[in-house]
N, C-alpha and C positions, 0 to 999 in steps of 0.2 A: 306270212311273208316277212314282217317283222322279225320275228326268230332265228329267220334264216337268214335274212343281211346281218343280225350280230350273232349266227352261228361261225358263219364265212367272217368275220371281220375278225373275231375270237383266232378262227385258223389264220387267218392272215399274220396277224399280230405273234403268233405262236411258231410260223414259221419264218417269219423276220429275224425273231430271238434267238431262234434255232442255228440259222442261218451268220447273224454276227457273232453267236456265241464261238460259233466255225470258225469264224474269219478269225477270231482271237485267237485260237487254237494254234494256228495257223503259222504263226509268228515264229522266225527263230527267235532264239533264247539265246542271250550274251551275258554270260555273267563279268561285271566289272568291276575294277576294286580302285579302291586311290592308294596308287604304293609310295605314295608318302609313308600312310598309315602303318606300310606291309615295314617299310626300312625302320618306320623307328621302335618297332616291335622287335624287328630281330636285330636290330643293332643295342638294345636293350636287354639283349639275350641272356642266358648262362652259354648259349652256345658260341656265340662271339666275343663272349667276354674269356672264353676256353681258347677260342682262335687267339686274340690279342696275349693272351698269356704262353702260348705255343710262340709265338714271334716273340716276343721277350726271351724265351727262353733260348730261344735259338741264336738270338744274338748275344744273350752271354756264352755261350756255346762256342760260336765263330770267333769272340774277343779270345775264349783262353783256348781255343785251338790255335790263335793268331793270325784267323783266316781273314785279313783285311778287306779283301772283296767281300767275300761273305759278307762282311759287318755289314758292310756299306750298300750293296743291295739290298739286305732286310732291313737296315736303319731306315731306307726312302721308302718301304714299305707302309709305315707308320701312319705318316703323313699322307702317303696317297690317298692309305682308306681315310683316314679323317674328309680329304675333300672329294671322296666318292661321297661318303654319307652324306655329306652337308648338301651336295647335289640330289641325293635321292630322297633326304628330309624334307629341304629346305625345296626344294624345288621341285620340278619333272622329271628330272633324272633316271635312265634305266635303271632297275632295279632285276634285271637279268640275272645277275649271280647271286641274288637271295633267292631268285624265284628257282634257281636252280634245285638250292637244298631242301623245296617241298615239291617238285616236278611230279613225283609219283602218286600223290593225293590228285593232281587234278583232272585224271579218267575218271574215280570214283565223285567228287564235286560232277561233273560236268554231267554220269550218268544221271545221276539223284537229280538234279537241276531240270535235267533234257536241255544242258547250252547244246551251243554249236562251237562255240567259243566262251573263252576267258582272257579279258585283257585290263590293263590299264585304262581307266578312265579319261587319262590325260595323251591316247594317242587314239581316240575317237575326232575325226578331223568331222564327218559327216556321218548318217544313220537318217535313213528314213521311215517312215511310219511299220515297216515291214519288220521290224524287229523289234524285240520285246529286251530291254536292260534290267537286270537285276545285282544289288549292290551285296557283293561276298567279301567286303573288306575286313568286317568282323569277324567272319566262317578263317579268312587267311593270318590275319592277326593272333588269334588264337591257337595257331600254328605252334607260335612261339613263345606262348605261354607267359604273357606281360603280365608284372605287378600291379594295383589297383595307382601308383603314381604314373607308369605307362599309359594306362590306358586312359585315365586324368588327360594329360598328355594329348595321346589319339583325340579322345573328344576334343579339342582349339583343336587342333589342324584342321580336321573336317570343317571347319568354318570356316579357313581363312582360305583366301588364295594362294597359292603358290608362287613364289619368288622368281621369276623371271630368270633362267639357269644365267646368262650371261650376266645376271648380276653376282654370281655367288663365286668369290672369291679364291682360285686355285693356289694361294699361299696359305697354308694352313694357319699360319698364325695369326691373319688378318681376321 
């Protein structure tokens, strides 16, 4: 009789395990990233460092075409992206138009993963116990292929909080 209350107990125990191993299973899968990380990887780019040199060039372009508008709408260009980045570094800021130029990597992420999703860490307002998060900041960082001061870099921000966007400064030169 003893055998059999810790044969059954044995099963119990074995189908409990079985059972939450399930429930784990279970779970959607969110992969999320902190696009802080994501902006200052690709604003550290050679690919944006090609962009900002494309706009230089374009407005010595417009000067000796004497296209004065031209000049003058790519001249505010400049300064715009500075206080987009400083937003998307320094703070929460969307980072929509970088996530743009790796859109097509994240079917293949998302398959490999089994997400449901992939989002910014910083527009998770709630999440309940029913979903599983997993951090792909480095899978998307490496996107953009950052030098070993980059990614220096990445490591502090991951630490710190982010900057409150309404504190961060739409005058570029402040």
């Amino acid at each position: 009789m003893e055998r059999l209350i810790i044969r059954i107990c044995c099963l119990l125990l074995l189908i409990s395990s079985l059972t939450m191993a399930q429930q784990e299973t279970n779970k959607f899968r969110i992969g999320i990233f902190d696009s802080r990380c994501v902006a200052l990887a690709y604003g550290r780019s050679t690919e944006f460092m090609k962009e900002m040199d494309n706009l230089r060039n374009d407005v010595a372009k417009a000067k000796e075409d004497g296209n004065q508008e031209l000049v003058k709408e790519l001249e505010q260009q400049g300064p715009t992206k500075q206080v987009l980045m400083h937003q998307q570094v320094f703070s929460n800021g969307s980072i929509n138009n970088i996530l743009e130029k790796i859109k097509d990597k994240f079917p293949a992420i998302a398959k490999e993963n089994n997400f449901k999703m992939i989002l910014s860490k910083w527009e998770i307002s709630f999440i309940d116990e029913s979903f599983e998060l997993l951090d792909i900041t480095d899978q998307l960082v490496a996107m953009f292929d950052p030098d070993d001061a980059t990614k220096k870099i990445i490591d502090n921000i991951k630490v710190m909080e982010p900057v409150h966007i309404e504190k961060i400064s739409i005058n570029p030169m402040d």
